[in-house]
C-alpha positions as CSV (number, residue, x, y, z in Angstrom):
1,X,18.6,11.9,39.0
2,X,19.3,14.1,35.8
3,X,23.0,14.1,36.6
4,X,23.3,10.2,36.3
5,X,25.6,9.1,33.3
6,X,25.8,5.2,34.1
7,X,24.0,2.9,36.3
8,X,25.0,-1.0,37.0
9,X,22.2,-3.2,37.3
10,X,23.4,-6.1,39.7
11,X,20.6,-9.1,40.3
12,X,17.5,-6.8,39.0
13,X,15.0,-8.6,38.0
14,X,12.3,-6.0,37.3
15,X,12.9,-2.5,36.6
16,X,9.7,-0.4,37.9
17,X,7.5,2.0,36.3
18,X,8.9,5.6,35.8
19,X,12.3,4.3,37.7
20,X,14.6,6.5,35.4
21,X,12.0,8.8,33.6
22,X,13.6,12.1,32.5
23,X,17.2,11.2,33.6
24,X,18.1,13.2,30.6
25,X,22.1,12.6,31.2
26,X,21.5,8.9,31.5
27,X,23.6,7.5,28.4
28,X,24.8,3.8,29.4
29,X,23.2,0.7,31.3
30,X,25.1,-2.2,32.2
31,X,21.8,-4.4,31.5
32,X,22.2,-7.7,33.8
33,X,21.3,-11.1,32.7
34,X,18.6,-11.6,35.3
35,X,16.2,-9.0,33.7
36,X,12.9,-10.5,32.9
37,X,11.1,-6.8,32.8
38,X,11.3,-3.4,32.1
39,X,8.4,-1.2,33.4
40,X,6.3,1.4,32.1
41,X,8.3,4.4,30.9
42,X,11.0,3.6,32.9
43,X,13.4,5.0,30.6
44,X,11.4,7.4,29.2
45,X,13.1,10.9,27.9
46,X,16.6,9.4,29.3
47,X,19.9,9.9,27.5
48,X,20.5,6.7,26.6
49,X,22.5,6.3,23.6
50,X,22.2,2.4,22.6
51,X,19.7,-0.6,24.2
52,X,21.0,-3.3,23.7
53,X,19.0,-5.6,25.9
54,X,20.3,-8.9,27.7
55,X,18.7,-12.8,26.3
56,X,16.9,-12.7,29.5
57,X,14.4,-10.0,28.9
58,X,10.6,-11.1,28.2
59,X,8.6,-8.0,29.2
60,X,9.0,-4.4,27.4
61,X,6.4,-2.2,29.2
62,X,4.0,0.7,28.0
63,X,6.5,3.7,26.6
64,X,9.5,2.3,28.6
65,X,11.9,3.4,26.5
66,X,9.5,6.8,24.7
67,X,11.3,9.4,23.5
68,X,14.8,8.8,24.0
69,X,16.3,10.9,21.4
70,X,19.8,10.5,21.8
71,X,19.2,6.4,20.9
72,X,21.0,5.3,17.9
73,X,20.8,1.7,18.2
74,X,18.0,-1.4,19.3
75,X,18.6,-4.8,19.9
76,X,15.9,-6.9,21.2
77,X,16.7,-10.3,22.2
78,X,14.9,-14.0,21.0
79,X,13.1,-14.3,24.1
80,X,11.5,-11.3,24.5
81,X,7.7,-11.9,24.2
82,X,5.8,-8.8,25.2
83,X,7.0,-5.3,23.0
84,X,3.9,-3.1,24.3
85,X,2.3,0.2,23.2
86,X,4.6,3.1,21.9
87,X,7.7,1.3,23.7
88,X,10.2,3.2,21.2
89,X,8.0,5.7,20.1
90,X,10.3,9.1,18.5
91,X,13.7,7.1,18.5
92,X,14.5,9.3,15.8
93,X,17.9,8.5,15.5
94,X,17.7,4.5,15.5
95,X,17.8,3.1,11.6
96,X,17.4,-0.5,11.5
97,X,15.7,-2.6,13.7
98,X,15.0,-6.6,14.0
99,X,12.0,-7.8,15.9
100,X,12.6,-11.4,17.1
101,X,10.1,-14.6,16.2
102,X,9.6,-14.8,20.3
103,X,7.9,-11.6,20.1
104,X,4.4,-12.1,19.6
105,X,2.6,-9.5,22.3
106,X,3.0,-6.5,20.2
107,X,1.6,-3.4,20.9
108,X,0.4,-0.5,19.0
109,X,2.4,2.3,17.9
110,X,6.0,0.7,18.4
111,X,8.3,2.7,16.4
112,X,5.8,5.6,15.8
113,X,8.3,8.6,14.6
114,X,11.0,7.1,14.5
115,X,12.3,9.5,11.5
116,X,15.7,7.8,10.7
117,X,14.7,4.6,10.8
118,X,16.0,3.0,7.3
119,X,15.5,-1.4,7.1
120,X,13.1,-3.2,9.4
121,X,13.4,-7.2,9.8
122,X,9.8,-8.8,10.9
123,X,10.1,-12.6,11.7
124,X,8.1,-15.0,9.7
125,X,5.9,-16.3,12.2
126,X,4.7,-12.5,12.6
127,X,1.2,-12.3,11.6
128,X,-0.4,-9.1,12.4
129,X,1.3,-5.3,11.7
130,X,-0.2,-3.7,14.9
131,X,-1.8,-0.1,14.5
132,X,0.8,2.4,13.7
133,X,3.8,0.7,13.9
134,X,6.0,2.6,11.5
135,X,3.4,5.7,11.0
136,X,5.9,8.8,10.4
137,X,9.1,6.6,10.0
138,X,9.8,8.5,6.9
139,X,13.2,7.3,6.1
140,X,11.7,3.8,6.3
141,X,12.2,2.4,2.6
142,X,12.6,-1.4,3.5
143,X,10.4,-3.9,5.1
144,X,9.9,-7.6,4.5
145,X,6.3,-8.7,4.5
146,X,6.5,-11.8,6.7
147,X,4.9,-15.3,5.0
148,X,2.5,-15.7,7.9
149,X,0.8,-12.2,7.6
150,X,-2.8,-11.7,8.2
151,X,-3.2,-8.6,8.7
152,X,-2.1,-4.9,8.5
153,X,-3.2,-2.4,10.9
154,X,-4.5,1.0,10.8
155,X,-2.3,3.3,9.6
156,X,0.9,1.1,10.1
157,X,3.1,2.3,7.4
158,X,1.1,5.6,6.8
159,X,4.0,8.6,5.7
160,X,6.7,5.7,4.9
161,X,8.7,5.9,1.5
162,X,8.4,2.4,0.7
163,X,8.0,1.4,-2.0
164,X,7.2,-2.4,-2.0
165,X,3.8,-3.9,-1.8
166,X,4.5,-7.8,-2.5
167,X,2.3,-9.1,0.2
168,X,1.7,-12.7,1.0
169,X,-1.7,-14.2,-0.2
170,X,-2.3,-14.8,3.7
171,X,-3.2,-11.3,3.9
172,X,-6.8,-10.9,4.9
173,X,-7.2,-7.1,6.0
174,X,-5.4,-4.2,5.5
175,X,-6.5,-1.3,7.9
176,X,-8.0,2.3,7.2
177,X,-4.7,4.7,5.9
178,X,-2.2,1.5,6.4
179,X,-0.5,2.8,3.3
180,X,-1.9,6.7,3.2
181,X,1.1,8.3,1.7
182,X,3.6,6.1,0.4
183,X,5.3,5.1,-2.7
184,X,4.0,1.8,-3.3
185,X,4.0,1.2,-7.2
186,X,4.1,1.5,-10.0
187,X,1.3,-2.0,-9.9
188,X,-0.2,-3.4,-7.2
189,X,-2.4,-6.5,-6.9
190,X,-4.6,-6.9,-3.5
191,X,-4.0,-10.6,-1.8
192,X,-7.0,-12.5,-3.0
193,X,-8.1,-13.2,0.8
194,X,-8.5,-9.3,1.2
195,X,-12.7,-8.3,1.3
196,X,-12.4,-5.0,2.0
197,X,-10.4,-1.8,1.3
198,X,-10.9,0.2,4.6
199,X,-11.3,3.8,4.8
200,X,-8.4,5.9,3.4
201,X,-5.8,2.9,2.4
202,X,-4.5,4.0,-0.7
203,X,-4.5,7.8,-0.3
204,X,-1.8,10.1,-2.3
205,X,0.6,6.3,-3.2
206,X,3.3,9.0,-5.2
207,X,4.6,6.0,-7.2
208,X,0.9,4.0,-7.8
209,X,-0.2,3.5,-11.7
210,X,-2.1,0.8,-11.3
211,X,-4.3,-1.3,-8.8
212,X,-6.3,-4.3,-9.2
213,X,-8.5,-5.7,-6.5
214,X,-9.0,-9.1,-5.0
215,X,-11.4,-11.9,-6.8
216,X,-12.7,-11.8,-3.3
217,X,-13.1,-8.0,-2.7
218,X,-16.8,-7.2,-1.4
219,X,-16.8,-3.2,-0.4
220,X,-14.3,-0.1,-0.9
221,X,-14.8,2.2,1.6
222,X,-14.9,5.7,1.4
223,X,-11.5,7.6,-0.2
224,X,-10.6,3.7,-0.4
225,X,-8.1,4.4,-3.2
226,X,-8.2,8.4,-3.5
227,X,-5.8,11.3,-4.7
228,X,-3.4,8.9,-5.8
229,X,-2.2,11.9,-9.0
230,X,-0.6,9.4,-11.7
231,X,-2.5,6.3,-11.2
232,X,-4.3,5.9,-14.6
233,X,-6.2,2.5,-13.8
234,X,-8.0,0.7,-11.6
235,X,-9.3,-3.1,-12.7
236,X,-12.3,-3.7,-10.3
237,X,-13.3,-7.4,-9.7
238,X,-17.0,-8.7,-10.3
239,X,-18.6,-9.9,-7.1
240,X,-17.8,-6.2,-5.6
241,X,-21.0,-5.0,-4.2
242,X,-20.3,-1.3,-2.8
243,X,-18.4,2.1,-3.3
244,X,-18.0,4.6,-0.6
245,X,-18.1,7.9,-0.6
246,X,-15.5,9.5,-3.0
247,X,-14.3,6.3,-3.1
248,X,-12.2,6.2,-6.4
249,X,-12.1,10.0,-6.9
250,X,-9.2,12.7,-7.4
251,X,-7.1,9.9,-9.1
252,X,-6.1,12.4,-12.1
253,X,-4.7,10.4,-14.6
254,X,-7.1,7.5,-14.8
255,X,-9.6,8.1,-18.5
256,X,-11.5,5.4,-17.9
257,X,-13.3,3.4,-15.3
258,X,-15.5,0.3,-15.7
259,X,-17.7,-0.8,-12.9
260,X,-18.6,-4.4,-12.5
261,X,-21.9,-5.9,-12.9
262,X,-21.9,-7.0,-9.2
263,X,-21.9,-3.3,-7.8
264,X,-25.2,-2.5,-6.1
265,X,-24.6,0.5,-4.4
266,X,-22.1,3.7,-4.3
267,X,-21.6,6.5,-2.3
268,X,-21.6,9.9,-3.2
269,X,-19.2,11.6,-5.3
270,X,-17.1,8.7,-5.4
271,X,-15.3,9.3,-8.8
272,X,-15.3,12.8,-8.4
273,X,-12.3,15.0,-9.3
274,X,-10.8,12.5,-11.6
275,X,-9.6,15.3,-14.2
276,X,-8.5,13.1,-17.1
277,X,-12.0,10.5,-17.0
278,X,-14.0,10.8,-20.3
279,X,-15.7,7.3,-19.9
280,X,-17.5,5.2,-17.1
281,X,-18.6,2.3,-18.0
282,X,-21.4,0.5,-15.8
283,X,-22.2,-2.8,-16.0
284,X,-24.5,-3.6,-13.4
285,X,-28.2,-3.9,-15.1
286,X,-30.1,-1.9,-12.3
287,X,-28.6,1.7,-11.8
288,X,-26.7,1.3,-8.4
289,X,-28.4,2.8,-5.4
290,X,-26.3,6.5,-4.9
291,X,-26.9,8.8,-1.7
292,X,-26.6,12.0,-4.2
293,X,-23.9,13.3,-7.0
294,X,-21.6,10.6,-8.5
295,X,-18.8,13.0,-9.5
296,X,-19.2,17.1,-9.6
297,X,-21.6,19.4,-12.0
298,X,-19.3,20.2,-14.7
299,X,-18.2,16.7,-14.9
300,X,-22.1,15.2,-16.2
301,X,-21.0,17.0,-19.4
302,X,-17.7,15.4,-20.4
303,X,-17.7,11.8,-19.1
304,X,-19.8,9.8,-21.1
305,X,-21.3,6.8,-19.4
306,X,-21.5,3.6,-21.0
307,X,-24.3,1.0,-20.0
308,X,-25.8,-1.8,-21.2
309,X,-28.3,-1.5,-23.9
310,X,-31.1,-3.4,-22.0
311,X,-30.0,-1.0,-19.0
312,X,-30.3,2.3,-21.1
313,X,-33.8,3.6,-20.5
314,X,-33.2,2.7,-16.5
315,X,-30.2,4.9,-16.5
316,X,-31.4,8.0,-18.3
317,X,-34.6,7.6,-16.5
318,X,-32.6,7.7,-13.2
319,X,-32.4,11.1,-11.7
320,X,-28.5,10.9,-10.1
321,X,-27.0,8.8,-13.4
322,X,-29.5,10.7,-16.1
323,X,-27.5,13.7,-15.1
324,X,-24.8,13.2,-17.7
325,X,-25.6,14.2,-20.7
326,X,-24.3,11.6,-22.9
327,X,-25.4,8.1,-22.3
328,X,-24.8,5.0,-24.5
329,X,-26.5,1.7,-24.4
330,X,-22.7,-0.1,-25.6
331,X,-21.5,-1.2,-22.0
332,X,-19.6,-4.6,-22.7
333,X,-19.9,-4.6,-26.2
334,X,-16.7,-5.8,-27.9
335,X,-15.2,-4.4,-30.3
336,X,-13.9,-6.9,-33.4
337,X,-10.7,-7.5,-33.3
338,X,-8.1,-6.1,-35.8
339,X,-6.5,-8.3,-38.8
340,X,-2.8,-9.4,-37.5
341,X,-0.8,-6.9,-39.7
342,X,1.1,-8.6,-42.6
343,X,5.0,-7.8,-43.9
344,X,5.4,-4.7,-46.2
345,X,9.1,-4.8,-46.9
346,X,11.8,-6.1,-45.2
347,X,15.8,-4.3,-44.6
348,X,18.8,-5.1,-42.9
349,X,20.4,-2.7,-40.2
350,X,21.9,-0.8,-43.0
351,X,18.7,-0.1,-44.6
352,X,19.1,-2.3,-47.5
353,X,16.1,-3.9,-48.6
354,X,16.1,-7.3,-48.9
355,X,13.7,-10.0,-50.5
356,X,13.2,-12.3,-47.6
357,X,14.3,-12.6,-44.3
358,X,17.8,-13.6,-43.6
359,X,18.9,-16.0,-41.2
360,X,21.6,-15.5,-38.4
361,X,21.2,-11.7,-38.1
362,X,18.4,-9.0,-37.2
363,X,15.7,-8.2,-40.0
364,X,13.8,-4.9,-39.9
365,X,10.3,-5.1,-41.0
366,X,7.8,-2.4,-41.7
367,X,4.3,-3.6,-41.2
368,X,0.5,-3.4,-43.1
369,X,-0.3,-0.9,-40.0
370,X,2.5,1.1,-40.5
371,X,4.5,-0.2,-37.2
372,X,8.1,-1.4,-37.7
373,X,10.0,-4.9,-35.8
374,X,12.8,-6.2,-35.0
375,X,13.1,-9.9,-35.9
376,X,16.4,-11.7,-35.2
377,X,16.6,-15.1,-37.3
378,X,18.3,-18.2,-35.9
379,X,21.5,-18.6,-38.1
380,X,19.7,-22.4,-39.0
381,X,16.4,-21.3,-40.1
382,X,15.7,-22.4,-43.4
């Protein structure tokens, strides 16, 4: 069997389980048009070098086509309904792929490792991103997010480059790690269906800056949104209720964290390692319930926690939050707002001061505040 190059298909129907595993020399099929099914690792470690499969296929079996590493091209037909468990797992030379709007059987773990691949096309009907699809396709910079989308399974794009995160508002859950190791960025905004960020989701995001969560969001579990090392904020909705464990820690860049009203509970350590955080603010009245340490030792001496002032006694009293040794009773307090800076002088591009502002060309003003605009003036402002 090893030796086999080519085989011709004539009137099969169903192509059994293991029926060319390991035919390592096996590089061509002359697929039929009567195929309805290919069986469980039938073509497992083969040779093949393209599948292209014929309209009539409606079956892909468990691992039927695993591992064959000489594959540089899939086409899946509209028909096909069934695409089960790990079917083209490390086809590591295939780089774009098009899953049709008949498949909806999907299995988990479809085009695990498949290193090259480059573009995937997901139908719009498509509304769940099984477990692992695309884990450790790390050339994978392009996917469309279909319009019917509910939800994104565990680890799905987990070690993908991609770098876009403009999910449909369909979205309800996005699963533990889904996008662990991506470049998603520089902002993100979580769908406002999605209630919980799993375990892990938005660990080390290279590109992230910025996240804000759902109106709806209810829990971040723990390392929810963790070791991401130039995001600098994070805008947490009220009606949150809990923080994992190191839930929001070892984001580096982030100063300053304000935690809504709504939060009753946190786990421990949850903003620890964040190197560049002088201020948490809390909001909630009652100091939230905490299972030990908010952040580490050294840390209760430089941030400097802001509650409310009815809250302050409560919070110092506490004996996880009176740890830090500066506490202010100035949570959501206000600050007045600055005068609107006035005109100082005014110049041309050449530096020329001139009296007023001139109509039909750009006017260079330095400001009360010591900032300096451009203002272009429409040639028939009078």
């Amino acid at each position: 069997m090893t030796k086999m190059t080519g085989i011709n298909l004539n009137d099969v129907i169903t192509i059994g389980e293991c029926a060319f595993y390991h035919t390592d020399n096996l590089a061509t099929v002359n697929w039929v048009t009567k195929l309805q099914e290919i069986g469980r690792m039938a073509f497992q470690y083969s040779g093949l070098t393209s599948i292209i499969l014929p309209p009539s296929v409606r079956a892909i079996k468990y691992q039927a086509f695993t591992s064959c590493s000489k594959n540089t091209k899939i086409v899946l037909p509209e028909g096909v309904k069934e695409i089960a468990t790990s079917v083209f797992y490390g086809n590591k030379l295939v780089k774009e792929v098009r899953v049709p709007a008949s498949a909806t059987n999907l299995g988990e773990s479809i085009f695990y490792y498949c290193d090259s691949l480059q573009k995937v096309i997901l139908p719009d009907n498509l509304t769940y991103i099984p477990k692992q699809t695309f884990n450790h396709c790390r050339a994978l910079k392009e996917i469309n997010y279909p319009a019917s989308l509910r939800e994104i399974g565990r680890s799905a794009l987990t070690d993908c480059p991609i770098t876009n995160f403009n999910l449909p508002e369909t979205v309800e859950v996005i699963g533990g790690m889904a996008f662990e190791n991506t470049k998603i960025g520089p902002e993100i905004t979580l769908p406002p269906l999605v209630s919980v960020i799993d375990e892990f989701t938005f660990v080390d995001c290279k590109n992230l800056k910025s996240v804000t969560t759902s109106p709806n969001l209810k829990e971040i579990k723990e390392a929810g949104i963790q070791y991401n090392t130039i995001l600098e904020e994070i805008h947490l909705n009220e009606g949150l209720l809990t923080i994992g464990r190191i839930g929001l820690a070892g984001n580096y860049k982030m100063k300053s964290l304000t935690i809504p009203s709504t939060v009753v509970s946190v786990g421990s350590l949850f903003v620890r390692s964040n190197i560049a955080q002088k201020d948490l603010i809390m909001l909630p009245a009652t100091p939230p319930a905490t299972n030990g340490d908010v952040t580490d030792d050294a840390r209760y001496d430089i941030i400097t926690l802001h509650v409310q002032k009815g809250s302050l006694e409560a919070y110092k009293q506490h004996p996880i939050w009176g740890k830090f040794t500066k506490i202010l009773g100035d949570a959501g307090v206000k600050p007045e707002f600055m005068d609107e800076p006035t005109v100082v002088e005014i110049y041309d591009i050449t530096g020329r001061r001139l009296p007023e502002m001139t109509p039909g060309t750009v006017n260079i003003l330095r400001m009360s505040d010591g900032s300096v605009r451009k203002v272009m003036v429409p040639a028939n402002c009078r």
